[in-house]
N, C-alpha and C positions, 0 to 999 in steps of 0.2 A: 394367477395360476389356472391351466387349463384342468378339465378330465385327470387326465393323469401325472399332474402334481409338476407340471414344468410350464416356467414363465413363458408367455406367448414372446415375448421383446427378443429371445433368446435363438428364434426362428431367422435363421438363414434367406436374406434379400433375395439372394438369387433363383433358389431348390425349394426355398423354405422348413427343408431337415432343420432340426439342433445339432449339429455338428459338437464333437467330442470337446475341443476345444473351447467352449463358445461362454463367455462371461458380460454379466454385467460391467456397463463402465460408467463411470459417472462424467458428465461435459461438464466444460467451466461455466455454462450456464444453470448446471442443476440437473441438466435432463438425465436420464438414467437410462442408457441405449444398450442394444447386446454389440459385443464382438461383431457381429456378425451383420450387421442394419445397414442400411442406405446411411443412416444419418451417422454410422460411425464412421462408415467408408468417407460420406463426405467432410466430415471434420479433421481426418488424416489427409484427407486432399489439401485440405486448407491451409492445416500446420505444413505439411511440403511447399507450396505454391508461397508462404511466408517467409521458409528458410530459403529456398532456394531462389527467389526472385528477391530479390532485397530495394529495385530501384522502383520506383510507381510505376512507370512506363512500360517496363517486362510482366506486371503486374497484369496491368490493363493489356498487355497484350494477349497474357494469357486467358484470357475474362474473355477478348475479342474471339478467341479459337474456339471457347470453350461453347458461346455462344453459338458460333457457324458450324460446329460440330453437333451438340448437343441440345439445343434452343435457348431460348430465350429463359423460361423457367427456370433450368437448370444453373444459366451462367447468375441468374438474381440469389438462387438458395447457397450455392458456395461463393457469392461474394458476401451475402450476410453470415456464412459464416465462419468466413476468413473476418469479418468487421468484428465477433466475437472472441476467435481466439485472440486477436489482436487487442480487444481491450481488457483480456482476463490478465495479459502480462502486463499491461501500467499502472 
């Protein structure tokens, strides 16, 4: 909790406001991210990128865009964790 009594995690990736909306969420790893974070954003990318590619190939393909669009960094952090959400369901 900051100054005046609101969890930093709750701060908006983008603006960094706490937006009205804005909640803790717990990942199937434990972490405990707001609404509102990079790392929720990308863990909603991941569970999409799961449901809607379903074959490895369309997978890795989208890994390959993800990469030429946004670097290298980024395509390694949402393929680790697309590899999380993916072993919280077996």
């Amino acid at each position: 909790m900051d100054s005046d009594g609101q969890d930093p995690r709750l701060a908006c990736y983008s603006c960094g406001a706490i937006h009205r909306g804005a909640r803790l969420v717990s990942l199937p790893d434990g972490r405990v991210v707001g609404s509102y974070s990079e790392e929720f954003r990308r863990h909603c990318e991941a569970k999409w990128v799961l449901k809607r590619f379903r074959v490895k190939r369309t997978r890795q393909e989208y890994l390959a865009k993800v990469q030429e669009l946004r670097g290298t960094q980024a395509m390694l952090e949402l393929r680790q964790e697309m590899l999380i959400v993916w072993q919280s369901k077996q």
